[in-house]
N, CA, C and O atoms as CSV, one atom per row, in Angstrom:
chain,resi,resn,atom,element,x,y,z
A,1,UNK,N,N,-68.215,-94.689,29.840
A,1,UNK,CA,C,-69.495,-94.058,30.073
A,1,UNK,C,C,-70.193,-94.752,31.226
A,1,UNK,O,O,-70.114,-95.980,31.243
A,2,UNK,N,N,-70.646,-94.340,31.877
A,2,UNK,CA,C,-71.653,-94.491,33.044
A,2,UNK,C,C,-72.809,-95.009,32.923
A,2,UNK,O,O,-73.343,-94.179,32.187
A,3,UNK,N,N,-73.746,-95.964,33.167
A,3,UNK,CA,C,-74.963,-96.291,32.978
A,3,UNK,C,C,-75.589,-95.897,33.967
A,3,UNK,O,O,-75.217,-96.198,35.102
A,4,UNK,N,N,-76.799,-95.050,33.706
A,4,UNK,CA,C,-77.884,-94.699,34.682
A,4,UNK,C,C,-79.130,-95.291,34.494
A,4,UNK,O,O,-79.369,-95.623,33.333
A,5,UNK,N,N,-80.133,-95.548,35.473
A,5,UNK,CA,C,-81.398,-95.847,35.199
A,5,UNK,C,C,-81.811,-94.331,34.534
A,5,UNK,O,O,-81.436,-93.194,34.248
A,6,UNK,N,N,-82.846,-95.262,34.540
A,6,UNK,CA,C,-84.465,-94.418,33.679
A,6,UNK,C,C,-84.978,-93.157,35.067
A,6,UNK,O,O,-84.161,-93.263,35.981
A,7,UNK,N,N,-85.531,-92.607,35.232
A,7,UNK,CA,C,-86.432,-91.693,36.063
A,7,UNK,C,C,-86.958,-92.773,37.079
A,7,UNK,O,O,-86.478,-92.820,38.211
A,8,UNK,N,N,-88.292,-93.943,36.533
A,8,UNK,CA,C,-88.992,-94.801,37.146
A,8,UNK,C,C,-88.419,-96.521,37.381
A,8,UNK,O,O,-89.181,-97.456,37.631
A,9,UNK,N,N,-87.535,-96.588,37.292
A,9,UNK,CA,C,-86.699,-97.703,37.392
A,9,UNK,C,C,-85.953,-97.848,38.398
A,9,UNK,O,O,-85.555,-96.928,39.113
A,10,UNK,N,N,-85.708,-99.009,38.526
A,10,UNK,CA,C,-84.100,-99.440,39.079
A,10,UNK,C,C,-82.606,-99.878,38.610
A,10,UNK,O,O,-82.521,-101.056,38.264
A,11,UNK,N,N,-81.529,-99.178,38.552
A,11,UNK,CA,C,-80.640,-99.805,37.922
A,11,UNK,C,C,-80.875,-101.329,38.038
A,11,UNK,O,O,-81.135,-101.986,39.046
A,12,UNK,N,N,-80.661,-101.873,36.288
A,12,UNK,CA,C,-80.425,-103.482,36.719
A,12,UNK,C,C,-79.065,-104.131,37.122
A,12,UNK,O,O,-78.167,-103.293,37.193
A,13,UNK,N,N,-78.775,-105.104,37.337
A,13,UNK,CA,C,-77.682,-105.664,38.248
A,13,UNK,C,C,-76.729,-105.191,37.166
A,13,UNK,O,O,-76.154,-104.112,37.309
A,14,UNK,N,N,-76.549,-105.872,36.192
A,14,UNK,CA,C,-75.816,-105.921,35.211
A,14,UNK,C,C,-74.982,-104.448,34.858
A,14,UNK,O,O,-73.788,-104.698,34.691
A,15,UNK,N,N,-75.272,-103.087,34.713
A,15,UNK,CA,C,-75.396,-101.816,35.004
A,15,UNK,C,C,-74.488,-101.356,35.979
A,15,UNK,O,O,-73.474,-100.663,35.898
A,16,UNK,N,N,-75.360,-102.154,37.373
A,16,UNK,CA,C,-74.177,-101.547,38.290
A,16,UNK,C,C,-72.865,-102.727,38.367
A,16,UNK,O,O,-71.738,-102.347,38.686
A,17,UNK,N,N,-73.013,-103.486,38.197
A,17,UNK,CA,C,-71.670,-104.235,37.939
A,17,UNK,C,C,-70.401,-103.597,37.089
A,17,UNK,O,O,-69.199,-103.665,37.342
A,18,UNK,N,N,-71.210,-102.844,35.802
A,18,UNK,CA,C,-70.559,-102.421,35.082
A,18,UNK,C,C,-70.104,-101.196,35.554
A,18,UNK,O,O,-68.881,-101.054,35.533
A,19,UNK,N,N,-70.821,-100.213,36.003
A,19,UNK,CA,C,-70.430,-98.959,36.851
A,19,UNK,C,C,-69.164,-99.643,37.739
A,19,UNK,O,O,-68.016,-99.667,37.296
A,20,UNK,N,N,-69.462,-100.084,38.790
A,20,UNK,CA,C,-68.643,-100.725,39.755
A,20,UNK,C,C,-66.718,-100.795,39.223
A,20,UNK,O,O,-65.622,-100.434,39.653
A,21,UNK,N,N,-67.417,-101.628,37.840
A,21,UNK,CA,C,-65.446,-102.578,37.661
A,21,UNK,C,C,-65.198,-101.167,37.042
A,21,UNK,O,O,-63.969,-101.221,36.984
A,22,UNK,N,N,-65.554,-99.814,36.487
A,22,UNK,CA,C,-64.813,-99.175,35.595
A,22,UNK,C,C,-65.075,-98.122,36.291
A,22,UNK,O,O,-65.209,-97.127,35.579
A,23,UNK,N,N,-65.223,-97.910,37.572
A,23,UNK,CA,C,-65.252,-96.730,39.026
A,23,UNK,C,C,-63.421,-96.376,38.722
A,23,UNK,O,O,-63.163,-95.239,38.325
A,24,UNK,N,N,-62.490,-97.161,38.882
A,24,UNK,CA,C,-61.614,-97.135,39.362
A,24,UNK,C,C,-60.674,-96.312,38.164
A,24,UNK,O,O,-59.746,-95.540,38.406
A,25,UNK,N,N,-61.135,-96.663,36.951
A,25,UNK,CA,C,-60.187,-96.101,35.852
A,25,UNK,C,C,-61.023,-94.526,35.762
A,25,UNK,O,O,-60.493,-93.501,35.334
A,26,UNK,N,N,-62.051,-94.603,36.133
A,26,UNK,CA,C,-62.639,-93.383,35.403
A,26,UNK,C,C,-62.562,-91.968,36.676
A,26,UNK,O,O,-62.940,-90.821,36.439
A,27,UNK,N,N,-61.897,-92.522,38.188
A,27,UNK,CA,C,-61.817,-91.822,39.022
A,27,UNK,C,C,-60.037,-91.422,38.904
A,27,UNK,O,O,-59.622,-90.432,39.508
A,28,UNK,N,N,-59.206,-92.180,38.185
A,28,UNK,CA,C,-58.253,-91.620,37.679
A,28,UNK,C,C,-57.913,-90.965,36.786
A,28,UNK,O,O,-57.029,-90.118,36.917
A,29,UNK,N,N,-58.698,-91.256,35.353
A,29,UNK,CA,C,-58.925,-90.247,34.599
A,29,UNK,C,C,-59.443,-88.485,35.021
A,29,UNK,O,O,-59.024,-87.359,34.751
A,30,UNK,N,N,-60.349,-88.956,35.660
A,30,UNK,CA,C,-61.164,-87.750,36.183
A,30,UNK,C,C,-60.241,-86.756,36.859
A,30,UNK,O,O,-60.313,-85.571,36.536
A,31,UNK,N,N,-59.200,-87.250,37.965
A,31,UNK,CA,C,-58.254,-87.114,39.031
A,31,UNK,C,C,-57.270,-85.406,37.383
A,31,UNK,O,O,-57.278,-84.196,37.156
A,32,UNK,N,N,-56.701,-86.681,36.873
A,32,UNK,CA,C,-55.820,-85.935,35.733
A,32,UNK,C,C,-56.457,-84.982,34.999
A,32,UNK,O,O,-55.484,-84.461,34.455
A,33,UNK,N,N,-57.433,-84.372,34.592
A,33,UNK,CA,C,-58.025,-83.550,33.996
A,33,UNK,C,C,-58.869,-82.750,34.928
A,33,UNK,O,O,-59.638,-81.835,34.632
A,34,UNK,N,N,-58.630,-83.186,35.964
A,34,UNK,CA,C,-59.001,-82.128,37.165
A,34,UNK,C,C,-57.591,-81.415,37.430
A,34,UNK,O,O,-57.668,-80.202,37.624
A,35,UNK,N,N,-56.831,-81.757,37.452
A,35,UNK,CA,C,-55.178,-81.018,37.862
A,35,UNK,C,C,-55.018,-80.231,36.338
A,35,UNK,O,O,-54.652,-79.079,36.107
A,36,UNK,N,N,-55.344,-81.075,35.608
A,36,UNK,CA,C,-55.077,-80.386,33.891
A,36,UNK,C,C,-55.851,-79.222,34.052
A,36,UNK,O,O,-55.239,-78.217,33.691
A,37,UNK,N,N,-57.116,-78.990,34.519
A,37,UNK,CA,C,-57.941,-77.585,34.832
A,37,UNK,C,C,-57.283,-76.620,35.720
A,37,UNK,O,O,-57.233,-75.412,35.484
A,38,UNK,N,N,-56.737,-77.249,36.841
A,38,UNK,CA,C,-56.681,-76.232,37.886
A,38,UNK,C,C,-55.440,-75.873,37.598
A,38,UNK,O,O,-55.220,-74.750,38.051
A,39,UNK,N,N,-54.389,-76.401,36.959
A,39,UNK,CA,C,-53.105,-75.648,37.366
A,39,UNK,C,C,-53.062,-75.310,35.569
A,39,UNK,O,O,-52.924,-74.108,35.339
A,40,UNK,N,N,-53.136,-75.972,34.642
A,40,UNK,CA,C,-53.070,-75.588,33.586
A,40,UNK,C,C,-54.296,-74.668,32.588
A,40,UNK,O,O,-54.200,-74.421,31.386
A,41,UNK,N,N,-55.019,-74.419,33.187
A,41,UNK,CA,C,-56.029,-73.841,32.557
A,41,UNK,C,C,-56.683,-74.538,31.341
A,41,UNK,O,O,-56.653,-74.086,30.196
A,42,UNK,N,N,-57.167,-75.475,31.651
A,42,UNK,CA,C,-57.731,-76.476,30.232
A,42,UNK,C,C,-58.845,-75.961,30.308
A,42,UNK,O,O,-59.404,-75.609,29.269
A,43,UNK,N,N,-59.326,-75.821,31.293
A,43,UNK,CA,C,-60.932,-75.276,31.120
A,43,UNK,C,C,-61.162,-74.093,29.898
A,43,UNK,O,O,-62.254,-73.985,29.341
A,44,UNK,N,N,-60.268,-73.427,29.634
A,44,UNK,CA,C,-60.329,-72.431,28.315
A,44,UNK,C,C,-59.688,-72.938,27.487
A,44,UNK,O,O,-58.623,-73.551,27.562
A,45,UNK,N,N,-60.707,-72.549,26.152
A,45,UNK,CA,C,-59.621,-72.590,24.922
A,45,UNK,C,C,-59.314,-71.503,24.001
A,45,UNK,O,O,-59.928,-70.732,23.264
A,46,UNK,N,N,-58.106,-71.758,24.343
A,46,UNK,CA,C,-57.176,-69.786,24.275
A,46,UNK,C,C,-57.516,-70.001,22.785
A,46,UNK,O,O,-58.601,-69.478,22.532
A,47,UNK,N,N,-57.167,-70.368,22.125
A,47,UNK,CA,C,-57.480,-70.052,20.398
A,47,UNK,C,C,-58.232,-70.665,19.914
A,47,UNK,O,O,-58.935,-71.561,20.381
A,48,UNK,N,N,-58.136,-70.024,18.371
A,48,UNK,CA,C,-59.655,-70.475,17.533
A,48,UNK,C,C,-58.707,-71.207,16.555
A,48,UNK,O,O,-57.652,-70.834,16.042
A,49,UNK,N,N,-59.627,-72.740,16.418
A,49,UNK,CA,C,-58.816,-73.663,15.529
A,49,UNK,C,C,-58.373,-74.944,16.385
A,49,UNK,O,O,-57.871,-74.965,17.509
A,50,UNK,N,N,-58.660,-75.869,15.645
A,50,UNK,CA,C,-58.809,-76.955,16.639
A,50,UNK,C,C,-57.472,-77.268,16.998
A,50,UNK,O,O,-57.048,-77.254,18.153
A,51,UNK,N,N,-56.504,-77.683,15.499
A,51,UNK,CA,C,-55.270,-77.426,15.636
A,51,UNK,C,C,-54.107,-77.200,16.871
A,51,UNK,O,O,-53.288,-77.917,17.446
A,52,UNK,N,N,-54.424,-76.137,16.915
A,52,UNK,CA,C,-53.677,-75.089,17.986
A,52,UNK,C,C,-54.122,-75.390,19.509
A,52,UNK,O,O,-53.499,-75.036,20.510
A,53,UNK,N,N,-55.168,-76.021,19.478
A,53,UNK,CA,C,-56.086,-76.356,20.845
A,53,UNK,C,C,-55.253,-77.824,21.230
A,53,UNK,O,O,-54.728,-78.194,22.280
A,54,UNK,N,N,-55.367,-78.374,20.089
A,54,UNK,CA,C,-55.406,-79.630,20.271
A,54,UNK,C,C,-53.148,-79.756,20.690
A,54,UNK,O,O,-52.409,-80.468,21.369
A,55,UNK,N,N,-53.039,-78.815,19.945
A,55,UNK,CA,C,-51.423,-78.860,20.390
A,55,UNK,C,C,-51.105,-78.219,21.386
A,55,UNK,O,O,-49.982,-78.482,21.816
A,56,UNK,N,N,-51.951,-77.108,22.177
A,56,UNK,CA,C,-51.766,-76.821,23.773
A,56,UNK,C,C,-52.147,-78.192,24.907
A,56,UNK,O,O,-51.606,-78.426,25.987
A,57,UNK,N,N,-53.083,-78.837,24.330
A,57,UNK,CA,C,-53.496,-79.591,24.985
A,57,UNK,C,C,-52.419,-80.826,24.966
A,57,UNK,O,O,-52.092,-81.274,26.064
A,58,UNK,N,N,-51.922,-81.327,23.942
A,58,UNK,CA,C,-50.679,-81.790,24.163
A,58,UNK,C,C,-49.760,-81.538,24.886
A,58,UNK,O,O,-49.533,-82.128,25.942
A,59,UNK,N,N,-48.857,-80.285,24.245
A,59,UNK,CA,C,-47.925,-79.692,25.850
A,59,UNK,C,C,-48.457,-79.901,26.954
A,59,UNK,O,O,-47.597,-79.939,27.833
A,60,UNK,N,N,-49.672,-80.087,27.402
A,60,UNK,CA,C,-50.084,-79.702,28.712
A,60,UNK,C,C,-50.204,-80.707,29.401
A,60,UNK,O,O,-50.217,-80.740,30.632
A,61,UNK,N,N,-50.357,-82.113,28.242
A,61,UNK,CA,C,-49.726,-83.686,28.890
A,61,UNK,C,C,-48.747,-83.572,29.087
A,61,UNK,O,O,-48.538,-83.842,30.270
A,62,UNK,N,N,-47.665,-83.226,28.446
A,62,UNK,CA,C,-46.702,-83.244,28.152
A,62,UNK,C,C,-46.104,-83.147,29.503
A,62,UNK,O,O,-45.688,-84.086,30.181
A,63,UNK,N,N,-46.118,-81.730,29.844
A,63,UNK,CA,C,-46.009,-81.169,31.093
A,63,UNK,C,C,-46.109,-81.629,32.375
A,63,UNK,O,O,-45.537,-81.427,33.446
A,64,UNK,N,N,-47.286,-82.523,31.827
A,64,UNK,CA,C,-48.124,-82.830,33.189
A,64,UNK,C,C,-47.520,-83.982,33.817
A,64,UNK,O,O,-47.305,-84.253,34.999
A,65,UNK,N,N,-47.217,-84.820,32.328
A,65,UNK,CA,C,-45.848,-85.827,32.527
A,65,UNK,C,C,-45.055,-85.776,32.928
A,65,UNK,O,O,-44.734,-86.593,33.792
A,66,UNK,N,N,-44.266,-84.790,32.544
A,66,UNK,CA,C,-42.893,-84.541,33.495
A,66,UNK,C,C,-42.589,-83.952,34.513
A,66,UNK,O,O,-41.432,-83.828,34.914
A,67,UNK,N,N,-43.903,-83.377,35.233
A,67,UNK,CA,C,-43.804,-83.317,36.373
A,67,UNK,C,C,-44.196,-84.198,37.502
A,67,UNK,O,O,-44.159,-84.076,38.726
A,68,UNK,N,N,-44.556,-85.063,36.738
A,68,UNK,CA,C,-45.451,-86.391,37.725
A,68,UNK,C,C,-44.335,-87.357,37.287
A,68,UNK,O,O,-44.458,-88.275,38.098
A,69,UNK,N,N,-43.423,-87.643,36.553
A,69,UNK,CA,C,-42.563,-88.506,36.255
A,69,UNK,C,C,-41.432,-88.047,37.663
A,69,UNK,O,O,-41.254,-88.734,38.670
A,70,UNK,N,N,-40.932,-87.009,37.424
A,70,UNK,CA,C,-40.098,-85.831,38.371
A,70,UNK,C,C,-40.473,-86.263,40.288
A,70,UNK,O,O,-39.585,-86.370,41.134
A,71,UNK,N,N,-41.513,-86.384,40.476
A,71,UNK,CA,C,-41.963,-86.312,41.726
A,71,UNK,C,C,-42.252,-88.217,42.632
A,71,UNK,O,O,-42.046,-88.632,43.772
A,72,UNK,N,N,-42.785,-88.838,41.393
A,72,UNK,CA,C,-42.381,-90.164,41.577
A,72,UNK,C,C,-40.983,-90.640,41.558
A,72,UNK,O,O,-40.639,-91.552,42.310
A,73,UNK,N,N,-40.007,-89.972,40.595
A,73,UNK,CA,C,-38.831,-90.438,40.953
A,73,UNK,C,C,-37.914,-89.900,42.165
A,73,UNK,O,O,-36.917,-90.540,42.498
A,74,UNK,N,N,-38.347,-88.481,42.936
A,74,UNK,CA,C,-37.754,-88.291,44.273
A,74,UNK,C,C,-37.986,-89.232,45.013
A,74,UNK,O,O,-37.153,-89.950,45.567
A,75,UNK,N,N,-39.909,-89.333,45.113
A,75,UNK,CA,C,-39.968,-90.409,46.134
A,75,UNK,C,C,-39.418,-91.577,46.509
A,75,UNK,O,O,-39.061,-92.103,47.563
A,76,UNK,N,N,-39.460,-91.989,44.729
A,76,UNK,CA,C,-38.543,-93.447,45.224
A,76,UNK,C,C,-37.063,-93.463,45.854
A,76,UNK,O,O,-36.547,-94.437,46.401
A,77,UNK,N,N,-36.469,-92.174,45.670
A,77,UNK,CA,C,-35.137,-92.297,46.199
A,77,UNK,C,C,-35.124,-91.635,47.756
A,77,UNK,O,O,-34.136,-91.333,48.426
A,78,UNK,N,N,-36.304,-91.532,48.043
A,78,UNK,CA,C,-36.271,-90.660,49.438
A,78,UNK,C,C,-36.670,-91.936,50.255
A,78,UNK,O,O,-36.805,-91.870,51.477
């Protein structure tokens, strides 16, 4: 999670330090569930039931894995 100031404040140091060290994980996270939207359609959820949501959303790691596993291993041999 992100810490923001108040409206009339200034972030205190401490805050943005913390923003700062966890920029880096949360711009990779972000990265993967941005590709999970655009090519897989996560942004909808095709059925009713969490269940079923929650197991598309699996495959769709799944997927997402083995095509990013797939493409790192050309490179390395190219």
């Amino acid at each position: 999670m992100r810490e923001n100031a108040r409206k009339c404040e200034k972030m205190r140091e401490n805050a943005k330090k913390f923003n700062q060290l966890h920029s880096g994980v949360r711009c990779t996270v972000e990265r993967v569930f941005g590709v999970l939207k655009q090519h897989y359609e996560m942004a909808k959820a095709r059925y009713l039931g969490l269940d079923r949501n929650r197991t598309r959303f699996e495959m769709m790691c799944v997927a997402h894995n083995i095509k990013r596993g797939l493409s790192l291993q050309q490179a390395s041999r190219a």
